[in-house]
N, C-alpha and C positions, 0 to 999 in steps of 0.2 A: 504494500500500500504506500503511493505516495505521501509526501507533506502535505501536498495541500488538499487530499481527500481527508489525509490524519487528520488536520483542522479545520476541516470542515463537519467529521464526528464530532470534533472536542469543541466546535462553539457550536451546534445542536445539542449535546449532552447537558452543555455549562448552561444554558436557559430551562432545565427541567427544573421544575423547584422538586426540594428534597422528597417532599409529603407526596408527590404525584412518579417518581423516579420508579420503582419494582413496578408500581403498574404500568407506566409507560414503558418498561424494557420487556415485560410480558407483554405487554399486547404486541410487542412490535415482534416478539418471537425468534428472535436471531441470535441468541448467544442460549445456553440450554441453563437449565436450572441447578447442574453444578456448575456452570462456569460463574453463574450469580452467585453463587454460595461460597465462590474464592474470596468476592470484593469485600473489604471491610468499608461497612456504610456510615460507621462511626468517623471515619477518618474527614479533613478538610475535603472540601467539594472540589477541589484541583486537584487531590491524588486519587478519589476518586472516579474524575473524569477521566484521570490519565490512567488508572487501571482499564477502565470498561474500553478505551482506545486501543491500548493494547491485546486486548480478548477481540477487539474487532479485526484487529491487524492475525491473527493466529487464525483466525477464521475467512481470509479472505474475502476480507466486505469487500463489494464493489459500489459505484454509484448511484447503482439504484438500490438495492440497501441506507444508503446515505439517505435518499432521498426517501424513503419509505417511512423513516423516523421522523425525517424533518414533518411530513404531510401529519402523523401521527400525534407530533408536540402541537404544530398548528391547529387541529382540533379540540386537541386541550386550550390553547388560548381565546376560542371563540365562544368561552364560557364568560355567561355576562351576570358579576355578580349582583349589580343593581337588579335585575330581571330576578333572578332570585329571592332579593328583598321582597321586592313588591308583593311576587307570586307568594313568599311564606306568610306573609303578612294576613294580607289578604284571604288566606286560606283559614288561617285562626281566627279573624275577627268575622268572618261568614258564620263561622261552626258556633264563636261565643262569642254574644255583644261584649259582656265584659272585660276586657283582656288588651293591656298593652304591651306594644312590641318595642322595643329600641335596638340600633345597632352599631356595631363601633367594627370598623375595620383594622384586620393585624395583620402581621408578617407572615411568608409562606402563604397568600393566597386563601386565609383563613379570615371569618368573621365571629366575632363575639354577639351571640345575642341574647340581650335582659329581655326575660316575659315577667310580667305581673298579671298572673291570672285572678282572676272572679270566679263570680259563678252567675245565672240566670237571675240571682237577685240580688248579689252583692258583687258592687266597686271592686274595681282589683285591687290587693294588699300590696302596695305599693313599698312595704315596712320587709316582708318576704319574698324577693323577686326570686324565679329560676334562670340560670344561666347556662345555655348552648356554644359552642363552637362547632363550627362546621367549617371543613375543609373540602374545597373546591372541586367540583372530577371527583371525589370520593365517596365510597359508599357509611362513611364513618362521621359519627356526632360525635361529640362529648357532652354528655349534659350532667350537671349537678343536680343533688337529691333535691325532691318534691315532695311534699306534703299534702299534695293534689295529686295521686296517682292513678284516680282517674281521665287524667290531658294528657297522659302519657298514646296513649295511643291516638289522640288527636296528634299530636307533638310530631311523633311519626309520619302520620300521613303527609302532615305539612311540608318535611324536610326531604320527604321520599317523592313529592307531585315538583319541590321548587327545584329542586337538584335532578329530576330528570334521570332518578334512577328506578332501577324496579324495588330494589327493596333498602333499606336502611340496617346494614347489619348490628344484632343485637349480640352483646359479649358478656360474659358472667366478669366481668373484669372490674375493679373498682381502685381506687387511688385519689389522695389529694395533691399528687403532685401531675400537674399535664405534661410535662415534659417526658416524665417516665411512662403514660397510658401513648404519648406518640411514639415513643420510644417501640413499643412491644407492637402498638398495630400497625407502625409503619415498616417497621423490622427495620430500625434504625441501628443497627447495634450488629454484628457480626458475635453468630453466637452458635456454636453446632450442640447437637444432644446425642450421644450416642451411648448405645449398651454396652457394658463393661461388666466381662464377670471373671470375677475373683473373688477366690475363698479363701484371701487371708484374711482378718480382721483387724482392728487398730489393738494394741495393747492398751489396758485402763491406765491412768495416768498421763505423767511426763514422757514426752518423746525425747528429752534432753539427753546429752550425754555426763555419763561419769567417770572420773577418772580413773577410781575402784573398781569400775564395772569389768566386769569377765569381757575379754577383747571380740568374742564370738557374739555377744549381748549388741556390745557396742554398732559392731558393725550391721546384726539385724534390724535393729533398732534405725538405723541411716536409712538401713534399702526401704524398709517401711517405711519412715518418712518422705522421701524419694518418691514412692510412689503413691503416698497421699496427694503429695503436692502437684504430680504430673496429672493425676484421676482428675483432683477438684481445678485443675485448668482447661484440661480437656473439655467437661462438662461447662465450667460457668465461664470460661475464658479468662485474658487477666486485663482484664477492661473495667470501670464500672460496672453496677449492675443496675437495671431501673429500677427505681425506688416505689416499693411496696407495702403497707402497714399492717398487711395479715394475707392468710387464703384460708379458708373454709372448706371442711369436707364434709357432706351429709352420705351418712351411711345407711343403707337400706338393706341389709344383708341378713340370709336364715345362719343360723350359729350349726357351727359346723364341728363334729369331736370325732378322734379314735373310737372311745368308750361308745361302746352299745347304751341304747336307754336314756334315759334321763329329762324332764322337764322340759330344759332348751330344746334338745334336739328332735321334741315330737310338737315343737311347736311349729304351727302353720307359715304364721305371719311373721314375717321376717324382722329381726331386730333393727330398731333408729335407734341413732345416736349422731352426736353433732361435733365435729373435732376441729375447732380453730386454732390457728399458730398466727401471734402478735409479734410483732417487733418495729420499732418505729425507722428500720430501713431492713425488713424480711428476707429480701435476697442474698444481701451482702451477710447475713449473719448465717442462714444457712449454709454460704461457699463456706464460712469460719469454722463448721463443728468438724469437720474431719480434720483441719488440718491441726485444732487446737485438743485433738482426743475426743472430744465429745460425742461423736459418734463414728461408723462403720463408713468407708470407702469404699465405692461410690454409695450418695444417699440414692434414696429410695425414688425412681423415675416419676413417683406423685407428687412429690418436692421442687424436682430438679426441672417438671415440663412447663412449671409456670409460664414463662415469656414466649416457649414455644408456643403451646396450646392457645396462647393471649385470654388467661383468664385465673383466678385466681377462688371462683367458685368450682367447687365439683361436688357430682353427686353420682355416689358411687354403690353399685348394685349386682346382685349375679346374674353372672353369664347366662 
């Protein structure tokens, strides 16, 4: 590939906004889905232009390739976000008199929007507004909890008729921080999940070394640490993580034993119970337990799929 095909990839690439990039390199179909899976998307927007350049160059793009992306981005751009306003607008104050709309425009092609809903006899609460973000070309909101969770499926219709999609994807996903909820839906972040099986276990305690120690101690004690450390990179990368304040598991499972007989096990209806894990930054402290002892390497793939899976709720039941 010549230079001046190269930059003419790399200044169609450089006009994708970030939040609109995997989808526009998917639809456009020309590099496979591991060669996506090499680029780190966390990185500046210049090393990563200058990677996906290079996976073009390895693939011998030619010019109409070039041009197939350019026509591709230029559909993305004849999205009009005022048209949008209007249509969301409009759509909510049809369905309920009471209900205002405000909007404030952001970065990456993203809008902020305050609702103050009512209802059929009361002023909207002006004191409790909800807030949306929506991002442009995209099938994805961000909305803040409501206390009217009845508008919630108006809320939808409205963002799914003004964006001109078929559906509004919904995600068990929750977070106060938006940075880390675009992080996970955008797959902002270079991050692989892969199975790892190993039957060695961590030892309880210190992985430290002592000077007393039996020299055969010392040394197994290294390779174990070694390959804690290599596992929980593997798995969560050594990157940040997005920041998360819990995941929740509902379980819905019949109990299961060796033993013949017993109570549980001639009961029909399956056992609930409800197991959340807090921590005021969740990800980052579960990559912590193996490496600090606290638990087994690799954790447990119901732990580790958070960001894959993009959600943070699960409900989990038998086969």
């Amino acid at each position: 590939m010549d230079e001046t095909l190269a930059e003419f990839f790399r200044r169609t690439i450089l006009k994708i906004p970030m939040t609109e990039m995997m989808t526009i390199l998917k639809t456009w179909n020309f590099l496979s889905e591991n060669q996506l899976q090499t680029v780190n998307f966390r990185q500046r927007k210049e090393s990563i232009v200058q990677d996906l350049v290079l996976l073009c160059e390895e693939n011998h793009a030619s010019l109409n390739d070039a041009a197939h992306l350019d026509i591709i981005c230029d559909d993305i751009d004849l999205f009009d976000m005022e048209q949008f306003k209007s249509s969301f607008k409009k759509i909510l104050q049809r369905a309920l008199k009471n209900v205002t709309v405000s909007f404030r425009d952001a970065e990456e092609n993203s809008v902020w929007i305050r609702i103050a809903w009512g209802t059929q006899y009361k002023k909207p609460n002006q004191y409790k507004p909800a807030y949306v973000v929506y991002y442009s070309q995209t099938p994805y909101a961000f909305t803040s909890s409501s206390r009217l969770k009845s508008n919630l499926p108006l809320l939808g219709q409205a963002l799914t008729v003004a964006s001109k999609h078929h559906q509004i994807v919904k995600m068990d996903l929750r977070s106060r921080y938006l940075d880390s909820l675009k992080a996970i839906v955008f797959k902002q972040y270079n991050q692989s999940f892969e199975t790892h099986n190993c039957t060695t276990s961590l030892q309880e305690g210190s992985l430290g070394l002592d000077i007393n120690m039996d020299s055969r101690i010392i040394h197994e004690n290294k390779v174990e640490k070694e390959r804690v450390q290599r596992v929980t990179q593997e798995i969560f990368g050594d990157y940040p993580q997005p920041r998360l304040e819990f995941a929740q598991y509902k379980l819905e499972t019949k109990f299961k034993s060796d033993l013949n007989g017993g109570i549980l096990a001639e009961r029909e209806e399956p056992l609930r119970c409800l197991v959340k894990f807090s921590s005021p930054h969740l990800l980052e402290a579960l990559k912590s337990l193996a490496p600090a002892g606290i638990a087994d390497a690799p954790l447990s793939p119901l732990l580790t799929c958070i960001p894959n899976k993009g959600k943070n709720y699960f409900k989990i039941r038998d086969k």
